[in-house]
C-alpha positions in Angstrom: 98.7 104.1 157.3 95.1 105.6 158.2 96.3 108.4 156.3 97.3 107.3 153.2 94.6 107.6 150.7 94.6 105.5 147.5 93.0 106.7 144.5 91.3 104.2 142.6 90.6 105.9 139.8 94.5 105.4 138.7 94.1 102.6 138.0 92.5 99.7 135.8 91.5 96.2 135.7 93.8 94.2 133.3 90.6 92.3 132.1 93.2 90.3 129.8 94.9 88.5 133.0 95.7 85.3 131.8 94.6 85.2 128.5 97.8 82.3 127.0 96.3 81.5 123.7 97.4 82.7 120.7 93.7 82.5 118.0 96.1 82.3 115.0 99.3 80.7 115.0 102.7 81.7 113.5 103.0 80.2 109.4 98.9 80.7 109.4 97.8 81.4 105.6 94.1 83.5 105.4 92.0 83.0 102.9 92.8 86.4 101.7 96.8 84.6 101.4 97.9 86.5 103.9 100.8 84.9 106.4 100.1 85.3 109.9 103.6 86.4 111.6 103.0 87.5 115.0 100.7 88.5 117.6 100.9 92.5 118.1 98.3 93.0 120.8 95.3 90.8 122.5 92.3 91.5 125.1 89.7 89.3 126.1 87.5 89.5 122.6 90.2 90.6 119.9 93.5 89.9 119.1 95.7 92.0 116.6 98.2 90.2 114.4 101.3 91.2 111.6 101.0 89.7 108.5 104.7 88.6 107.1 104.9 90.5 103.7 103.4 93.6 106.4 100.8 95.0 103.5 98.2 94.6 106.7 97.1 94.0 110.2 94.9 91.4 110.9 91.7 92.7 113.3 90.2 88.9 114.5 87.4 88.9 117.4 84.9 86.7 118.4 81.6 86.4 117.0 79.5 88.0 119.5 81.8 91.0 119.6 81.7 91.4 115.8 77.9 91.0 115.7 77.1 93.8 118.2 79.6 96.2 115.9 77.2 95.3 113.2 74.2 96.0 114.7 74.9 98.3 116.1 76.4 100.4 113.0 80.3 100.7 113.6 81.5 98.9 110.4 79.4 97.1 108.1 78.4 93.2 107.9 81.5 92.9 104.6 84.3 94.4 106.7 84.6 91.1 108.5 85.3 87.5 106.4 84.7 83.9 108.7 87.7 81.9 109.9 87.7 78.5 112.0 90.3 78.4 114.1 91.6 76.3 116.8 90.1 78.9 119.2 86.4 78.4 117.3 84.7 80.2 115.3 86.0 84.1 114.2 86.2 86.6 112.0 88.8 88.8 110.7 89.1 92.0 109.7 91.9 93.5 107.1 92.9 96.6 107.4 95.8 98.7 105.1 99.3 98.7 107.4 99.1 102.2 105.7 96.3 103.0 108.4 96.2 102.9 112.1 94.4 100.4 113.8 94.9 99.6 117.6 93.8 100.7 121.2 92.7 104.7 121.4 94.3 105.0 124.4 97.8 104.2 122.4 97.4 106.9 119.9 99.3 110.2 119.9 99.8 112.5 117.3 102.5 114.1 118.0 101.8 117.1 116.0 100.4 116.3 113.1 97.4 117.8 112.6 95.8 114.8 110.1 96.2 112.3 112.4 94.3 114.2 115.0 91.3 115.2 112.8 91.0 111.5 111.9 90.7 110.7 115.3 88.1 113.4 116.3 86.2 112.0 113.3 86.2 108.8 114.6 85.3 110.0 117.8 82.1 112.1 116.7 81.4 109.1 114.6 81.5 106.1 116.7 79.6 108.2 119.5 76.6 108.6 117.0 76.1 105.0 117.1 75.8 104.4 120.9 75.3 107.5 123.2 76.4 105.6 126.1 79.0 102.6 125.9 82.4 103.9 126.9 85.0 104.4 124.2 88.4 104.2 126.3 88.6 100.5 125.7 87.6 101.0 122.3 90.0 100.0 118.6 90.2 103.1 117.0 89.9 102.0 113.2 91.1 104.9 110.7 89.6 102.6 108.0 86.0 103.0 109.0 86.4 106.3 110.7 85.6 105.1 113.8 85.9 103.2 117.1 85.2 100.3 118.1 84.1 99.5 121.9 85.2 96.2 123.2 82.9 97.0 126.1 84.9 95.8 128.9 84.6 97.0 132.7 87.2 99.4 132.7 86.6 103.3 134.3 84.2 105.4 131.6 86.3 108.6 130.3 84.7 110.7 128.1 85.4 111.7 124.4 87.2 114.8 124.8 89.7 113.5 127.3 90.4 110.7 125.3 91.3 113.3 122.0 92.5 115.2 125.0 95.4 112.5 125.7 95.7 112.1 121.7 96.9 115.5 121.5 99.4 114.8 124.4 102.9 115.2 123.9 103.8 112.5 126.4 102.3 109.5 127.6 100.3 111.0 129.9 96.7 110.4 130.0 93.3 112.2 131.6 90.9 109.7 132.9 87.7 112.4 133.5 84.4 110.9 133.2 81.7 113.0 131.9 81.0 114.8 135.2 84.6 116.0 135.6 85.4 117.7 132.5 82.9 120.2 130.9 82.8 120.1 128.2 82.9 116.5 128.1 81.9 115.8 124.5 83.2 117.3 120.7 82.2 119.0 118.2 84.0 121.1 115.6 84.3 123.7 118.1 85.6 122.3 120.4 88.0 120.2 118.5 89.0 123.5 117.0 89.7 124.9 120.5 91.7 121.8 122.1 93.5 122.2 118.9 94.8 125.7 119.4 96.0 125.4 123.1 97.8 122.8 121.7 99.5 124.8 119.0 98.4 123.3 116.2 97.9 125.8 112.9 94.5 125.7 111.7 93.0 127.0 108.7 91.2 130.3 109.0 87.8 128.9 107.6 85.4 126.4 108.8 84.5 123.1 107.1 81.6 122.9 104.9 80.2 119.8 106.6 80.2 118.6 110.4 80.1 114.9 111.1 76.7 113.4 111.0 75.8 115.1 107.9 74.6 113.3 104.4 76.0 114.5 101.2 74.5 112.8 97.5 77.4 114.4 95.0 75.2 114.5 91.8 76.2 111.6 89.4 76.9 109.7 92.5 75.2 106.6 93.1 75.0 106.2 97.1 74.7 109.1 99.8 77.4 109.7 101.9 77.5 110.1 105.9 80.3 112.5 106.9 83.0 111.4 109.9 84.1 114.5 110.1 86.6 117.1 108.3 90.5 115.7 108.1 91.8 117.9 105.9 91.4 121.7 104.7 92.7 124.4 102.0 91.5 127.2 100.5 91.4 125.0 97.2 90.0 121.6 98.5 88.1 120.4 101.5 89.0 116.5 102.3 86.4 114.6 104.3 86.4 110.8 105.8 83.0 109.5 105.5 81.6 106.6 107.5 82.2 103.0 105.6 85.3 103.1 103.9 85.5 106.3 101.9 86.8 110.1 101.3 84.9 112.6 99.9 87.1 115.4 98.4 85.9 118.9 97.2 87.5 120.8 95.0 86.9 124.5 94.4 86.1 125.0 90.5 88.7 127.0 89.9 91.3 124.6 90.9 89.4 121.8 89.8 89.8 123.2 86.5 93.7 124.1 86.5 93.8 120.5 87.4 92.3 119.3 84.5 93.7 121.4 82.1 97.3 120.3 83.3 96.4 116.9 82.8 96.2 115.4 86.2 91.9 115.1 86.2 89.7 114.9 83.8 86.4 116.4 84.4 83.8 113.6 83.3 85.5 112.1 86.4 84.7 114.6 88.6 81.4 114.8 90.5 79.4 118.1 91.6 78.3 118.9 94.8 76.6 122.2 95.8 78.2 124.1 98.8 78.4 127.6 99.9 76.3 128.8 97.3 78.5 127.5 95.0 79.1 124.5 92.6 81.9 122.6 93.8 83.7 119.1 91.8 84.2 116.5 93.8 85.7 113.1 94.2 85.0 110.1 96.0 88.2 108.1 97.0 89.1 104.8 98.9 90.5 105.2 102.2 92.8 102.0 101.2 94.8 104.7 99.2 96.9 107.7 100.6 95.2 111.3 100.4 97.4 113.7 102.3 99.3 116.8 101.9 102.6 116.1 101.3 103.7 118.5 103.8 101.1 117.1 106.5 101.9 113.2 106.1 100.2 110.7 108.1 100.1 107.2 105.8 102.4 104.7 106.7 104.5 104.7 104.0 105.7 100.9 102.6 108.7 100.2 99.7 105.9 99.7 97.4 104.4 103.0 99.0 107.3 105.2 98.3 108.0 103.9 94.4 104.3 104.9 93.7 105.2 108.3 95.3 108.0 108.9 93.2 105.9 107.9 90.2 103.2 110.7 91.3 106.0 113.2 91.7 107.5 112.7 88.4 104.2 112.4 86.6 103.0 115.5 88.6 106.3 117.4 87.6 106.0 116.9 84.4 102.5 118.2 84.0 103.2 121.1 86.7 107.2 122.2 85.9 106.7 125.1 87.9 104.4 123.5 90.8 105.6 123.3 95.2 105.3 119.5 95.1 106.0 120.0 99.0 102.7 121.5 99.9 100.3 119.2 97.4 97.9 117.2 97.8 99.0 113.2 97.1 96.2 111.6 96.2 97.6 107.7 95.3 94.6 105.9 93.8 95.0 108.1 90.8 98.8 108.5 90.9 99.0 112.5 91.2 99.9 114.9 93.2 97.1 118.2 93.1 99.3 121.6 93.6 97.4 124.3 94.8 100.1 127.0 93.7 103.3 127.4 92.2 107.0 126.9 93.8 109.8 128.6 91.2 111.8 126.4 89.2 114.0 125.8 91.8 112.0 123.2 93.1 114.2 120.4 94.7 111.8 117.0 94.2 114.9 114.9 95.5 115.4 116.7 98.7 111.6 116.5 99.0 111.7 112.9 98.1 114.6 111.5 100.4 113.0 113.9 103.6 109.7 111.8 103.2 112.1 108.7 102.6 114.2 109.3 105.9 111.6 110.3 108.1 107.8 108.5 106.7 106.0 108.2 109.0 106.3 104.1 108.2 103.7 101.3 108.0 105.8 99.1 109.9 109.2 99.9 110.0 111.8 102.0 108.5 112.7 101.6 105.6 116.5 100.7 105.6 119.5 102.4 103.8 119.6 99.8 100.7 115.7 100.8 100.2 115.9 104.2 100.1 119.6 104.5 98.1 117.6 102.8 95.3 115.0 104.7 95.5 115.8 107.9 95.8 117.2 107.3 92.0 113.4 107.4 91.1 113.5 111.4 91.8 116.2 113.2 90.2 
């Protein structure tokens, strides 16, 4: 036995070890009217919960772990709303079931390049607001762009080993602390590079912005602190801000193709100067879907996919000649923005049932009565 060596740093401290109590029980109406259903995850200053009609998770810590995300910047004092409980005093956050919320060290993104730019950006983001505090316990919250440390004693890893294990394939994870992986830290380089080596297709240009910077589109009312790049086309740049907000860009050109189709009109759209050029732009709620239709990464719910086959069908018949497949969904305003033409052999159906059949979903899948109806929608 004198030579068998045990490496410690394999393993962790469940700091949750004997935590019994549910906060919130089963039946449990919010004062949002929500219906508390179930307990999906718990640690020693949050607990996670399903709501029964599954339109959102439930976020509810305790006081002093919600006051030190305030102060210290990760999501603002209105994200949270009071709630007595048997437990004491908490408060809750609400997050879309359209969006990820849960432990970092869960996510994977198997392949899909949004969902790992989202998580870089929350990455860069939350490591702006404490330089030191380890993120590997940490909530990663797509709704604020950011994560949230629960500040537990478990092993430091750094940031790029925790994107590191995002882009995974498996369930493997690295566990290097600062001092063991160089670099230790991102950036869009490096997020570009990790990207790559793991054979992800990235555009050939580089974002206008890097996370940390503030925009102020003219006509716009409040500046606007960048996350970090999440998605990018020759014909529209998609950012997720800090707070809970996307900034899009559009380049003029397409901007106005838009608008003379019908799908924008251009007293809505905002003007931001980038790359010596004028560019409109649109700010958008992160509570809505904005993805490319052939990169998706929103959960999709049954209400979900009949306002999709409402965008496709009022899309189509603006654009009879658009790719549907490669557009850009943006559901707060019910359209889909098509950056080039498919043929008239378009096939919305096929498109329609694929996104039906494989989502990915809020929840769960939607099942075979679902998704006979609604394919109907898209002819």
């Amino acid at each position: 036995m004198a030579d068998f060596i045990v490496n410690e740093a394999n393993f962790v401290i469940d700091m949750d070890d004997g935590i019994k109590d549910d906060w919130l029980r089963p039946g449990q109406h919010l004062p949002s009217g929500h219906c508390i259903e179930s307990l999906a995850d718990r640690a020693a200053n949050f607990q996670l919960y399903e709501v029964t009609d599954g339109s959102v998770q439930v976020l509810a810590v305790q006081p002093e772990l919600k006051a030190r995300w305030v102060k210290d910047g990760f999501v603002p004092e209105d994200a949270f709303m009071p709630l007595n409980s048997a437990a004491g005093p908490l408060f809750v956050m609400l997050s879309p079931a359209t969006l990820v919320l849960g432990r970092i060290t869960e996510l994977r993104a198997y392949g899909s390049l949004r969902y790992a730019l989202n998580v870089a950006a929350a990455l860069q983001s939350a490591r702006r607001k404490n330089g030191q505090v380890s993120l590997r316990d940490g909530i990663y919250c797509e709704l604020y762009a950011t994560v949230l440390p629960t500040f537990t004693q478990t092993r430091a890893v750094c940031d790029r080993a925790l994107f590191l294990n995002v882009l995974s394939p498996d369930r493997s994870e690295i566990i290097a602390a600062s001092d063991e992986l160089s670099p230790s830290a991102l950036n869009v380089s490096i997020v570009r590079s990790d990207l790559q080596a793991h054979g992800f297709n990235l555009p050939k240009f580089a974002p206008f912005f890097v996370s940390g910077e503030v925009v102020q589109p003219q006509g716009f009312a409040q500046s606007l602190t960048i996350a970090g790049a999440v998605a990018l086309h020759e014909a529209y740049q998609l950012y997720a801000c800090e707070g809970d907000a996307y900034l899009l860009l559009l380049e003029p050109n397409f901007a106005a193709a838009m608008c003379n189709a019908g799908l924008l009109w251009p007293h809505e759209l905002l003007n931001l100067r980038v790359d010596r050029a004028v560019w409109r732009a649109q700010v958008l709620s992160k509570r809505y879907a904005v993805e490319s239709l052939n990169d998706r990464h929103f959960g999709l719910t049954l209400e979900g996919a009949a306002a999709l086959a409402l965008a496709m069908q009022r899309t189509r018949d603006s654009l009879p000649q658009a790719d549907l497949s490669s557009g850009l969904y943006l559901a707060q305003r019910g359209i889909i923005l098509c950056p080039s033409g498919g043929g008239s052999d378009a096939d919305d159906g096929k498109l329609y049932a694929h996104i039906l059949h494989h989502g990915p979903f809020a929840q769960a899948p939607l099942n075979d009565l679902a998704i006979k109806v609604l394919t109907r929608l898209v002819a």
